[in-house]
C-alpha positions as CSV (number, residue, x, y, z in Angstrom):
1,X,27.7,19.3,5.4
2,X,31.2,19.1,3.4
3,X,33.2,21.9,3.0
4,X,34.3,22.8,-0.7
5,X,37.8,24.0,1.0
6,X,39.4,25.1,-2.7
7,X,36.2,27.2,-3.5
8,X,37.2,29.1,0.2
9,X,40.5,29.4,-0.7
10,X,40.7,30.2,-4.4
11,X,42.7,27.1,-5.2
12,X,42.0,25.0,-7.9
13,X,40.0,21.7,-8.2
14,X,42.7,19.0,-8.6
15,X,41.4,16.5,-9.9
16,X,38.5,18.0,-11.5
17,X,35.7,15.4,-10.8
18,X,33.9,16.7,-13.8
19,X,36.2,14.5,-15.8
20,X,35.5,11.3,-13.8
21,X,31.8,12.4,-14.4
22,X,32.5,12.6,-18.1
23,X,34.0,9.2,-18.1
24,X,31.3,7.4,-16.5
25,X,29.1,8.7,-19.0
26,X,31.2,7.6,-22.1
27,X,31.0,4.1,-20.4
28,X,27.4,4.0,-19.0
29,X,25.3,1.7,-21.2
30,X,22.0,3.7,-20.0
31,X,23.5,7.3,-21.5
32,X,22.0,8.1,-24.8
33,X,23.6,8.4,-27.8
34,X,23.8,12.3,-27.5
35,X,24.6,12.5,-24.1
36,X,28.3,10.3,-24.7
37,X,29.2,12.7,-28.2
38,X,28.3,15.4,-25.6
39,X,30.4,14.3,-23.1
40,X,33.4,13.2,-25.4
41,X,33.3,16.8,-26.9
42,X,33.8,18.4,-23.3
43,X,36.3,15.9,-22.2
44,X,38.5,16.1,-25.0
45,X,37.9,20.0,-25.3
46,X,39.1,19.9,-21.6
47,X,41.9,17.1,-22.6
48,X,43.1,19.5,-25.0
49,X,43.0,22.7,-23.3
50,X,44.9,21.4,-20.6
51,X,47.1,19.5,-22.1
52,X,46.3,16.0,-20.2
53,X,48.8,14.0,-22.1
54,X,48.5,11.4,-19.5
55,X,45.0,11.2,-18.7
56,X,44.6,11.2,-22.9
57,X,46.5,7.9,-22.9
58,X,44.3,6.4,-19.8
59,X,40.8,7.2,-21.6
60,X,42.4,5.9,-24.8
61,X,42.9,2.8,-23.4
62,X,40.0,2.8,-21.3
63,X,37.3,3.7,-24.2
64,X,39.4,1.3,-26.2
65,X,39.7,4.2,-29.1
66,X,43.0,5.0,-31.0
67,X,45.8,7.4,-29.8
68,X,45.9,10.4,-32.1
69,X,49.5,10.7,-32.0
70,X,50.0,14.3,-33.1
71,X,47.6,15.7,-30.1
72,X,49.4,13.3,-27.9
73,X,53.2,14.4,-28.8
74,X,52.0,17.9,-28.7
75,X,50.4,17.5,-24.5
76,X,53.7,15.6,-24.0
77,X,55.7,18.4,-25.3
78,X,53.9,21.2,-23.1
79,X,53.8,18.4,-20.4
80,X,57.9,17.9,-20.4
81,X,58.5,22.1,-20.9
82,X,56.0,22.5,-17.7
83,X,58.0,20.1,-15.8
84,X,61.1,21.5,-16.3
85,X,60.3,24.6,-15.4
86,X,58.7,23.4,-12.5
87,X,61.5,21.3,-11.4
88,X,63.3,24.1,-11.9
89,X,61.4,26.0,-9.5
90,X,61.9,23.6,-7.1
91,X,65.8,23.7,-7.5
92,X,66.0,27.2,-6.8
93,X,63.9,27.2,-4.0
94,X,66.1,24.9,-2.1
95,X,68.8,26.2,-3.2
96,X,68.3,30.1,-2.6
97,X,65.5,30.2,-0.6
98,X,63.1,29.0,2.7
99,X,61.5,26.2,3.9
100,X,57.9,27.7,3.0
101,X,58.9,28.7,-0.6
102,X,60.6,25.1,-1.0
103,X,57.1,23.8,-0.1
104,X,55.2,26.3,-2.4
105,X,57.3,25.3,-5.2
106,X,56.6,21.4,-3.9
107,X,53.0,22.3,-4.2
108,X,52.8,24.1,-7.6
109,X,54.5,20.6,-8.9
110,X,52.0,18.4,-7.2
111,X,48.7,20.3,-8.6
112,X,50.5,20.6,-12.1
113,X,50.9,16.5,-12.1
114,X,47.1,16.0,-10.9
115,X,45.9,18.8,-13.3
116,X,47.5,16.7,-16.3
117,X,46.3,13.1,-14.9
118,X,50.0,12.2,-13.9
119,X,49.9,9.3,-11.7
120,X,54.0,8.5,-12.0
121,X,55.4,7.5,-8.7
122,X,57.3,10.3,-8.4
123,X,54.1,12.4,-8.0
124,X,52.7,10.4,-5.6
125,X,56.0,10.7,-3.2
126,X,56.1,14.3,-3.6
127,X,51.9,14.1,-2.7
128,X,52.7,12.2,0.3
129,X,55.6,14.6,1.8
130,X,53.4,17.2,0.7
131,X,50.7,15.7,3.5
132,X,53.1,15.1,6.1
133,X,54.5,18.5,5.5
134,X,51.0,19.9,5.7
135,X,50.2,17.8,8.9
136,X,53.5,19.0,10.6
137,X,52.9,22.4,10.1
């Protein structure tokens, strides 16, 4: 029986499958008419609340449907203050502080990146070194 570890510890669920759920049925050919403006409402509700500037862009171009531009510079705009601030974070831990804060920080940025759909490079470094700190601990 699998373990939901993030409901025992009160983190959250990075990525939220409910999205990849909500995609499959916006490309399934057997979901009804209802069921896909139903699952694009919650998707983009989601999309919007978050601000998933990236993952926007990917089910743009995977639904084959046009960017609206003013959403998307408005995510991107949260997107790059969040980062900052996180990066920021991250600074000042190693600058001022320990080894488990530095990590915290680390952390914070890695679940912000896969909250938003980020799937830069940079994110995936900073996931991996997040494992092998995790697996060294």
């Amino acid at each position: 029986m699998a373990t939901d570890l993030s409901a025992d510890e009160g983190l959250p669920k990075n990525p939220n499958m409910k999205y990849a759920e909500l995609l499959f049925v916006l490309q399934s050919p057997s979901a009804t008419g209802e069921e896909k403006k139903a699952a694009e409402k919650d998707l983009m509700k989601a999309i919007e609340d978050n601000s998933m500037a990236p993952y926007y862009e990917y089910i743009c171009s995977e639904l084959q449907i046009p960017v609206d531009q003013d959403l998307l510079s408005k995510m991107k705009d949260t997107n790059t203050t969040e980062k900052e601030r996180l990066d920021e974070a991250v600074k000042d831990a190693e600058e001022n502080l320990g080894e488990i804060e530095i990590r915290d920080a680390k952390i914070a940025k890695a679940e912000y990146l896969s909250k938003i759909g980020d799937k830069v490079m940079k994110g995936y470094r900073l996931v991996l070194y997040l494992f092998f700190i995790y697996f060294t601990l």
